[in-house]
C-alpha positions as CSV (number, residue, x, y, z in Angstrom):
1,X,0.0,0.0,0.0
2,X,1.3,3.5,-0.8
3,X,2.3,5.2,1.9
4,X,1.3,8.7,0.5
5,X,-2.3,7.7,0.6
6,X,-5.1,9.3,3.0
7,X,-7.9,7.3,2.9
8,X,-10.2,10.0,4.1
9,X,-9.1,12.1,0.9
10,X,-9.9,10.0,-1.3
11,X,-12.1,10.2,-4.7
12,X,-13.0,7.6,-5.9
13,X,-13.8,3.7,-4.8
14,X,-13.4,0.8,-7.7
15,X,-14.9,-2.8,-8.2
16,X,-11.9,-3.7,-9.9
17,X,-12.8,-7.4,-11.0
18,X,-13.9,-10.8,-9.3
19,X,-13.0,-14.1,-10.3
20,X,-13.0,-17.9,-9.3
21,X,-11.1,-20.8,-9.6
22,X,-10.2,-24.3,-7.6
23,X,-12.6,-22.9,-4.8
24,X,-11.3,-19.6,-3.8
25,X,-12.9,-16.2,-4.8
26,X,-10.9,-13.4,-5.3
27,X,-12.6,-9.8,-4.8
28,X,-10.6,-7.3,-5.9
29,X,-11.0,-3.5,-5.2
30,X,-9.0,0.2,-4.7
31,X,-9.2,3.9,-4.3
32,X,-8.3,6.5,-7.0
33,X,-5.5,4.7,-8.9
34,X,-4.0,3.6,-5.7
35,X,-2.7,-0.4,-4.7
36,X,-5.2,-3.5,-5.7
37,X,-7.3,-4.4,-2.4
38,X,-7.8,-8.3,-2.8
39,X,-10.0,-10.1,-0.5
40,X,-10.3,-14.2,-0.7
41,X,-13.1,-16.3,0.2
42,X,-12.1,-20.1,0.6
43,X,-15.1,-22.7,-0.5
44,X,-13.8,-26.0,1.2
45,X,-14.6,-29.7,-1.3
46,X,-15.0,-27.3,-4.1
47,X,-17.1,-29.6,-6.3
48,X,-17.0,-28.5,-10.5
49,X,-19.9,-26.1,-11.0
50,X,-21.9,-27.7,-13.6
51,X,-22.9,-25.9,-17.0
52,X,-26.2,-25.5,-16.1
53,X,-25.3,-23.5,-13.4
54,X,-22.7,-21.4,-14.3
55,X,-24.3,-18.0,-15.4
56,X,-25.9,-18.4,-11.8
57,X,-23.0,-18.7,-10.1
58,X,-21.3,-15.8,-11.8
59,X,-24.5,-13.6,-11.5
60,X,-24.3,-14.6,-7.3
61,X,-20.0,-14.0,-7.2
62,X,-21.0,-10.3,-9.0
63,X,-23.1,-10.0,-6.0
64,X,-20.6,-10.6,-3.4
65,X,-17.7,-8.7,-4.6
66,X,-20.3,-5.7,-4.9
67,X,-22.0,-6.6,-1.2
68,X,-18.2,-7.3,0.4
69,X,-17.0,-4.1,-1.0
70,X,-18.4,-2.4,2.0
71,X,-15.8,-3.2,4.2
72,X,-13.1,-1.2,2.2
73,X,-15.3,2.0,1.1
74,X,-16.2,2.4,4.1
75,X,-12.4,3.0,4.6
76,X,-12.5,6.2,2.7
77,X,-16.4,6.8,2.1
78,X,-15.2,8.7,-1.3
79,X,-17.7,10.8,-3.3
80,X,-17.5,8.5,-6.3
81,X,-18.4,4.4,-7.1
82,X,-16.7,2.7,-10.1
83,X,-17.9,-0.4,-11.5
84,X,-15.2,-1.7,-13.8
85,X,-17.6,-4.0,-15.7
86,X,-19.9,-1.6,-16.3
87,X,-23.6,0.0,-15.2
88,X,-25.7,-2.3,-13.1
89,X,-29.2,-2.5,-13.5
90,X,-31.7,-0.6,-11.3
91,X,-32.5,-3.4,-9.0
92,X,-28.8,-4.1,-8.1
93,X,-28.1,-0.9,-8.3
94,X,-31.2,0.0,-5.5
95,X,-30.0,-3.2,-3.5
96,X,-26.6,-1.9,-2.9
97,X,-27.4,1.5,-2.5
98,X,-29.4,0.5,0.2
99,X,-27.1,-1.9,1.8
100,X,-24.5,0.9,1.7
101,X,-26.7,4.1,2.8
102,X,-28.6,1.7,6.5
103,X,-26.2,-0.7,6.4
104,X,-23.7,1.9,7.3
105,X,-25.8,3.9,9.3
106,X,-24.4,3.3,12.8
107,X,-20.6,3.5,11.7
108,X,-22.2,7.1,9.5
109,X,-23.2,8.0,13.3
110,X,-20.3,7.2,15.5
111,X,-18.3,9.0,13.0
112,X,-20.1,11.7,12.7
113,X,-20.8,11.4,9.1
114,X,-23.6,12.1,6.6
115,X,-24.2,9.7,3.7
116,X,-27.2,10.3,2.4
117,X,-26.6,11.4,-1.1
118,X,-23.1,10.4,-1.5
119,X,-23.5,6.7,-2.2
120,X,-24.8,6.3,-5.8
121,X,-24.1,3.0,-8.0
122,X,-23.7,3.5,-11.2
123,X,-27.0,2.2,-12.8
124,X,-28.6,1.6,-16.6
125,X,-27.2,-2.1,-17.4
126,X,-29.7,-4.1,-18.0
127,X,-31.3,-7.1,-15.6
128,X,-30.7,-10.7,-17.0
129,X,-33.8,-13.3,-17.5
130,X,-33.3,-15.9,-15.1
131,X,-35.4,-19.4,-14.4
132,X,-35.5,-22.2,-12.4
133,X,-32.2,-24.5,-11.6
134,X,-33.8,-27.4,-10.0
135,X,-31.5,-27.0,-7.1
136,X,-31.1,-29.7,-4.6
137,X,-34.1,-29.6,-2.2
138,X,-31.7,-28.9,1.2
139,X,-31.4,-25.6,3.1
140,X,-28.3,-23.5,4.2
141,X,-28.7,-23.2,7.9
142,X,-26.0,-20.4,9.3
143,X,-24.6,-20.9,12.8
144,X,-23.6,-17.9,15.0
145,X,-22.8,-20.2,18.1
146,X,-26.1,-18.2,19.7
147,X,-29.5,-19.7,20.5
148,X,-30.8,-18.4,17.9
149,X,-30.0,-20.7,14.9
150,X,-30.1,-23.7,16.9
151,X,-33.6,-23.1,17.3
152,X,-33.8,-23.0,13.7
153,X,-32.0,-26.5,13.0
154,X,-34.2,-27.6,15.7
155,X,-36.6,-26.9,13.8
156,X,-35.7,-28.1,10.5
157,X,-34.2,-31.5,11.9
158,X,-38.1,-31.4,13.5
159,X,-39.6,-32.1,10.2
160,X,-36.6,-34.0,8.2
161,X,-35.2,-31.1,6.2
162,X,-32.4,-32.0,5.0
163,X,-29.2,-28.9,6.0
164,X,-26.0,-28.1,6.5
165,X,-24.6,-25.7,9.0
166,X,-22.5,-23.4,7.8
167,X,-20.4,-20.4,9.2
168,X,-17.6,-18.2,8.0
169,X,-14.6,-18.1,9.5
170,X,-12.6,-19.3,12.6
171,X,-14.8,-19.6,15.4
172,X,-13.8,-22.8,17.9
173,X,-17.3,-21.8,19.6
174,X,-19.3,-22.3,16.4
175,X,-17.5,-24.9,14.9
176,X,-18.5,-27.0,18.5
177,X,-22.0,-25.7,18.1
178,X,-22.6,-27.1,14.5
179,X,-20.8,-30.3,15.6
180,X,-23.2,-30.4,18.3
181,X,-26.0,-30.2,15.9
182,X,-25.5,-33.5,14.5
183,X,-25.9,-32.2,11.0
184,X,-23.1,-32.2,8.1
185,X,-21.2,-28.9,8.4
186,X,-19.9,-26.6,6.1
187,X,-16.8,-24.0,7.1
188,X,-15.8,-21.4,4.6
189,X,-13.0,-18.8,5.2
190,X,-13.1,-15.1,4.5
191,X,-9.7,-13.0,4.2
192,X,-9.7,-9.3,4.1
193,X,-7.0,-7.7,1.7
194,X,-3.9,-7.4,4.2
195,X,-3.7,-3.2,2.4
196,X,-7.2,-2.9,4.7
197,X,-5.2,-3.2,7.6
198,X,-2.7,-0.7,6.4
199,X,-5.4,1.7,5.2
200,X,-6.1,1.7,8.5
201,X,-2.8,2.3,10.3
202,X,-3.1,5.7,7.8
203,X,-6.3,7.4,9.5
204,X,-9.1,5.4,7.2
205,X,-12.4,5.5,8.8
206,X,-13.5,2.7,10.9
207,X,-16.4,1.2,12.5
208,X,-19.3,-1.6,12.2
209,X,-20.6,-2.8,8.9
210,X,-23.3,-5.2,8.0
211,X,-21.5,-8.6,8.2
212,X,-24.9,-10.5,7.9
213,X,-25.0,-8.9,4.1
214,X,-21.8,-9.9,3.5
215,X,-22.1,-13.6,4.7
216,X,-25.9,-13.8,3.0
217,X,-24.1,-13.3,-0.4
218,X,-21.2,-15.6,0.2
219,X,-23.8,-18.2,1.1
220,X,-25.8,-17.4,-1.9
221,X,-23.0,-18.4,-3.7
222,X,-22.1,-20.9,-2.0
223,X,-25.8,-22.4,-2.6
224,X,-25.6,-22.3,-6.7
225,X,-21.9,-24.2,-5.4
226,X,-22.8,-26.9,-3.7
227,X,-26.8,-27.3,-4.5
228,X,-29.0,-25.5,-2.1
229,X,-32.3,-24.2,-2.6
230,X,-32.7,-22.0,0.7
231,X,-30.4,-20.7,3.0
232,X,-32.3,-20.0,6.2
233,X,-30.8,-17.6,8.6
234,X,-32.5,-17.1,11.9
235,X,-32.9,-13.8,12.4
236,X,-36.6,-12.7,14.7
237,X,-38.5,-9.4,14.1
238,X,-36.6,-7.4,16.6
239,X,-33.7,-7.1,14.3
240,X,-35.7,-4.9,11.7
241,X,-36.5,-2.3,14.7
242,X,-33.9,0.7,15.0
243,X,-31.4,1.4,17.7
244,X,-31.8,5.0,17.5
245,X,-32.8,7.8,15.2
246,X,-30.2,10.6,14.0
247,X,-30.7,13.6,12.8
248,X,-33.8,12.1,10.2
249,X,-32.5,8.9,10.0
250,X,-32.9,5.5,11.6
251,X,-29.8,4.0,13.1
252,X,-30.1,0.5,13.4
253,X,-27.2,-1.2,14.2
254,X,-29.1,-5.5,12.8
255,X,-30.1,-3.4,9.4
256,X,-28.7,-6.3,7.0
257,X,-30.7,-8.9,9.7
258,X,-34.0,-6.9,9.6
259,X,-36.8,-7.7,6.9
260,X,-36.6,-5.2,4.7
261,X,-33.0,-6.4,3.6
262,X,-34.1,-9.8,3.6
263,X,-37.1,-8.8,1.1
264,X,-34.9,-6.9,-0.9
265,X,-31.9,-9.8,-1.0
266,X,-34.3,-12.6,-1.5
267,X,-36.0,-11.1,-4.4
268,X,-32.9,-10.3,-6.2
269,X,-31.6,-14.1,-6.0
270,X,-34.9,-15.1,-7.8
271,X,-34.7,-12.6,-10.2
272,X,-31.0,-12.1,-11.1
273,X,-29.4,-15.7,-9.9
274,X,-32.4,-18.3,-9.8
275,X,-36.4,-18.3,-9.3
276,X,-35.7,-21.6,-6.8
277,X,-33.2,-20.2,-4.6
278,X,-35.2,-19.0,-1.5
279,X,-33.3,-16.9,0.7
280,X,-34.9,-16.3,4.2
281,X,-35.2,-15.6,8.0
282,X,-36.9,-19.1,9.4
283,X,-37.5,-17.2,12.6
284,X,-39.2,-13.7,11.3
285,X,-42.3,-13.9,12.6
286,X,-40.9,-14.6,16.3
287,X,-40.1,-12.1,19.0
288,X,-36.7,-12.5,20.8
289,X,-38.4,-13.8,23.8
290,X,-40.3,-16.4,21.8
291,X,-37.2,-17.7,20.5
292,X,-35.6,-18.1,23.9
293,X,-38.9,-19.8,25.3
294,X,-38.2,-22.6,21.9
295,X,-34.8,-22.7,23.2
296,X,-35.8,-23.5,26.5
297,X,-36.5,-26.9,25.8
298,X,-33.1,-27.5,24.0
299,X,-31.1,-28.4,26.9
300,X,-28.7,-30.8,24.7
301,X,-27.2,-26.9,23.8
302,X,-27.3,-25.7,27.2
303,X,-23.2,-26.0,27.8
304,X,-22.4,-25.3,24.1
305,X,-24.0,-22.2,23.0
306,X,-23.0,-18.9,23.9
307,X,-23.8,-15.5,22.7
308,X,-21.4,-13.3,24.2
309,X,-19.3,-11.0,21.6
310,X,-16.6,-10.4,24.0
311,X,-14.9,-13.6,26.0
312,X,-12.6,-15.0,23.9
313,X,-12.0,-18.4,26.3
314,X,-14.7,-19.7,24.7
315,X,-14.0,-23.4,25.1
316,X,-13.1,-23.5,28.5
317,X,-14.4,-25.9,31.2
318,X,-16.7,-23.2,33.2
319,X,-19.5,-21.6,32.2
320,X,-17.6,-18.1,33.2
321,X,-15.3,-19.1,30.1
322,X,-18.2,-18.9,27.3
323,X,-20.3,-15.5,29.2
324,X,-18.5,-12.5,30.2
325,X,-21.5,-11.2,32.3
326,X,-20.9,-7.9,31.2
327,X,-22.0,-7.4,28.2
328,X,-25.4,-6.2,26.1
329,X,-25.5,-9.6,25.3
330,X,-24.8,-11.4,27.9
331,X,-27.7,-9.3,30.0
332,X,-30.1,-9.6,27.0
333,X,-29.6,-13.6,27.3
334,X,-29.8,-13.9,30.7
335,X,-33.2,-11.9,31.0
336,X,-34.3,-13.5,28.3
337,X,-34.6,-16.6,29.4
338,X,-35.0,-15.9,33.1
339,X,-39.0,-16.5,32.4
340,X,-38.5,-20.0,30.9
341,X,-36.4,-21.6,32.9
342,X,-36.0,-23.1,36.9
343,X,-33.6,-20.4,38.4
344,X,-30.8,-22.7,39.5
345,X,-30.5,-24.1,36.0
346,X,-30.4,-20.6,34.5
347,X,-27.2,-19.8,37.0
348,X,-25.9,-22.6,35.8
349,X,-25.8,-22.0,32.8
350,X,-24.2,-18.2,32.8
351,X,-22.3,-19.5,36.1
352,X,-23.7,-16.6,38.4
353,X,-27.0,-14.6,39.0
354,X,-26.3,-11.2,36.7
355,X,-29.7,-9.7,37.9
356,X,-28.7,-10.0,41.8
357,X,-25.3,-7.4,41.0
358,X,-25.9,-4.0,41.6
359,X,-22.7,-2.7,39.3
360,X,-24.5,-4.5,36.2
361,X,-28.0,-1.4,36.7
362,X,-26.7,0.8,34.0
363,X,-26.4,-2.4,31.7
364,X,-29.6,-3.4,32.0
365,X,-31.6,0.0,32.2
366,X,-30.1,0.5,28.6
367,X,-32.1,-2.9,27.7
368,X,-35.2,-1.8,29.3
369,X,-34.6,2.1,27.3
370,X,-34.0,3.7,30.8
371,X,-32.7,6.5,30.5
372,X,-30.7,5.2,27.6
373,X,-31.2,3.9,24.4
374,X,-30.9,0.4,23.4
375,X,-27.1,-0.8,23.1
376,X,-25.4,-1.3,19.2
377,X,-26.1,-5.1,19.6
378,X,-27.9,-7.6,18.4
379,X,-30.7,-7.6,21.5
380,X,-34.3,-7.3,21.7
381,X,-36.8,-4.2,21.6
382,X,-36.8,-2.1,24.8
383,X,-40.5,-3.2,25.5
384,X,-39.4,-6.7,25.3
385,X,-37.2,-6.7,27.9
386,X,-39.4,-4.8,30.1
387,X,-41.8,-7.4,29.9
388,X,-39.4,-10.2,30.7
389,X,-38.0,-7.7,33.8
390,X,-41.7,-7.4,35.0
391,X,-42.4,-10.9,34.7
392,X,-39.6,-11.9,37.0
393,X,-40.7,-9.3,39.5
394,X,-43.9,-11.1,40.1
395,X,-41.9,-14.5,40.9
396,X,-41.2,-14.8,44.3
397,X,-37.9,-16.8,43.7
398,X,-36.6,-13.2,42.1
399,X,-38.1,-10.8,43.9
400,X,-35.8,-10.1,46.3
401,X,-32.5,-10.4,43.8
402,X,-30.9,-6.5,43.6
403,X,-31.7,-5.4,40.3
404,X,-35.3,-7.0,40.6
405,X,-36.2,-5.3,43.6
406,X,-34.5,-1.9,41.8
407,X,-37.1,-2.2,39.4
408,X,-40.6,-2.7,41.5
409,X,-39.1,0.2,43.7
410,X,-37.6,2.5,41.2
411,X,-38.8,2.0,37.2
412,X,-42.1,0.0,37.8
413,X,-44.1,2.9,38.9
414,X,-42.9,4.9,36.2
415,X,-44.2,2.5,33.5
416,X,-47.5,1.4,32.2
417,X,-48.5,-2.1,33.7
418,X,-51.1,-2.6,30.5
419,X,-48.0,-3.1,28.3
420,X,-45.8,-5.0,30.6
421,X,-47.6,-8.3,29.8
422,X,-45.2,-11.4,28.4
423,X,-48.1,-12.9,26.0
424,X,-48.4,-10.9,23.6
425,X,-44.6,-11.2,22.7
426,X,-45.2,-15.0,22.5
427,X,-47.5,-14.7,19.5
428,X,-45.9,-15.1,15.9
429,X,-46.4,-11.9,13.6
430,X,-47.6,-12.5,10.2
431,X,-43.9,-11.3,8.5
432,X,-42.0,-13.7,7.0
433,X,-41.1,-14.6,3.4
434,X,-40.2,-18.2,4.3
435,X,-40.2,-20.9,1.2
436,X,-43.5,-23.3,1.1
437,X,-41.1,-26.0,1.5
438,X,-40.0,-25.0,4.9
439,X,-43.4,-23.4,6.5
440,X,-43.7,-26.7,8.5
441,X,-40.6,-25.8,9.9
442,X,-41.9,-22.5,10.4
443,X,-45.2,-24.1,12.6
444,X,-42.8,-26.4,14.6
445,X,-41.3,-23.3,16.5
446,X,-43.7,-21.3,18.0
């Protein structure tokens, strides 16, 4: 990388050119006339892709070098997008801009930037005419080592889908979760261009982008690949509601996990890749705390899953090795599932009793919207947790735990007990866009 370059300066980010071979995808990308940026993703078994597939699987690699470009413009967010291979059509060129514009919303806040109306893809190519491929009837199943998608295998073992879990990258955590599943597994490996490292070391602009895009189109080529015809992530409603507003615009940090990507996503894959790949969120329709309830009864998982973003002994003996007890996610867990399970095996699980600590308050008023907003993480709605709060503080068992009795003193009479009920978050919404071949599937959860 040049070492006269200033990221921040720059005027111009370029989709240089993409190719395949022997399994490994090459993404290639760079500002102004500056250094090639050259991400590889590794597709393990790399079977032949068959003739009849081909056009498909180029039309899905376009896709992800465009989708993955996101973590290097956002290095420099220049004023200018360059296609190399010319104009996209108005549906890929809506679809990325987007990805780029909410996808990018909480790293456009933190840094104190404004992007609406600087991220334009070039459009006026014109959109292909796809059909069907007859793709293997077996689903995609993404593991993220949380309870989340092992509710959804769960669910799809449940009715004899046949899946594979797959995940990207090196997690020991998830790799001993999708063992744990018992179904065939499916690891591939994602490396960033080394010069995005560098680009940072010179001042380029940092922050979170939306990962779940990125992996969606790396499975969607992985799925013309292999032979797939869904890939089912399980992502609940929750994800598609903001963190925050700013200055006009919702901030929300699980954008590329919400519905409205997922809509726009899975009807570009069935008009621009193949009308029978189905691309979904198998838990859609569910509330986070109707997901924990189905997880409930998973106890095979209890020792295995974890969905804390921060401890990084994550195989270790103790329970304190997989939950750092400090964390959004950690708290958001732990509440979670407080109403569905015996106490003692709840504190088992995490290894210690988060809501009877009075230094964890400020962590969990921020869940409940207390005179915070709701943390950047992947957690539930604010009124969600409240519920779950409330319906602990009518238990006896938890009613005299710190943070439980800090609540019926302090933020209970502030709060209207009408809305504090835990039904209604137990009821499936009508939102979903999940295949007819997997609705069963769908029915076996709630």
């Amino acid at each position: 990388m040049s070492k006269m370059i200033q990221p921040r300066l720059t005027q111009l980010f370029r989709f240089v050119r993409c190719s395949y071979a022997d399994g490994v995808a090459e993404l290639v990308y760079a500002f102004d006339d500056g250094e090639e940026l050259i991400e590889r993703i590794r597709f393990p078994h790399a079977p032949a892709i068959p003739a009849a597939r081909a056009a498909a699987f180029d039309a899905a690699l376009k896709l992800l070098h465009l989708i993955a470009g996101v973590s290097y413009y956002k290095a420099g967010v220049p004023p200018k997008i360059e296609v190399a291979s010319g104009p996209l059509d108005d549906a890929t060129a809506e679809l990325l801009d987007q990805l780029y514009l909410h996808g990018l919303a909480e790293f456009a806040y933190r840094n104190g930037l404004d992007l609406r109306g600087r991220i334009a893809f070039p459009r006026g190519g014109v959109a292909p005419t796809v059909g069907t491929l007859s793709l293997p009837k077996r689903t995609l199943v993404p593991i993220g080592g949380g309870k989340d998608s092992l509710v959804a295998v769960e669910a799809i073992k449940s009715i004899g889908g046949e899946a594979t879990a797959v995940w990207v990258g090196n997690s020991a955590l998830i790799a001993a979760c999708a063992e744990r599943t018992g179904l065939p597994t499916l690891n591939i490996q994602r490396e960033l261009a080394p010069g995005l490292f560098e680009l940072n070391r010179l001042g380029a602009w940092n922050g979170h982008i939306p990962v779940t895009a990125v992996n969606s189109a790396i499975l969607a080529v992985a799925a013309i690949l292999y032979g797939y015809d869904s890939i089912a992530f399980a992502n609940e409603r929750s994800a598609s509601a903001a963190t925050l507003e700013y200055e006009g615009q919702q901030v929300n940090h699980q954008w590329s996990k919400g519905y409205a990507f997922e809509q726009l996503l899975g009807n570009w894959l069935h008009t621009h890749v193949a009308s029978d790949l189905d691309y979904c969120s198998l838990l859609r329709p569910y509330s986070e705390l109707a997901i924990t309830r189905a997880f409930a009864k998973l106890t095979p998982y209890f020792d295995a899953f974890s969905s804390c973003n921060r401890n990084f002994k994550l195989l270790g003996p103790k329970p304190a090795d997989r939950w750092c007890g400090q964390c959004p996610k950690c708290h958001f867990v732990f509440l979670a599932l407080a109403p569905f399970l015996p106490k003692p095996r709840l504190l088992s699980i995490f290894g210690r009793n988060l809501l009877d600590d009075e230094n964890q308050a400020a962590g969990f008023d921020a869940l409940l919207e207390y005179q915070d907003h709701k943390p950047f993480e992947c957690v539930g709605e604010g009124a969600e947790a409240r519920a779950a709060m409330y319906a602990l503080s009518q238990r006896p068992e938890w009613q005299e735990d710190a943070l439980i009795e800090r609540f019926r003193s302090e933020i209970l009479p502030q709060l209207d007990a009408s809305q504090l009920a835990l039904e209604p978050w137990l009821e499936p919404s009508a939102e979903q866009r999940v295949s007819a071949r997997l609705q069963a599937a769908l029915a076996a959860i709630g």
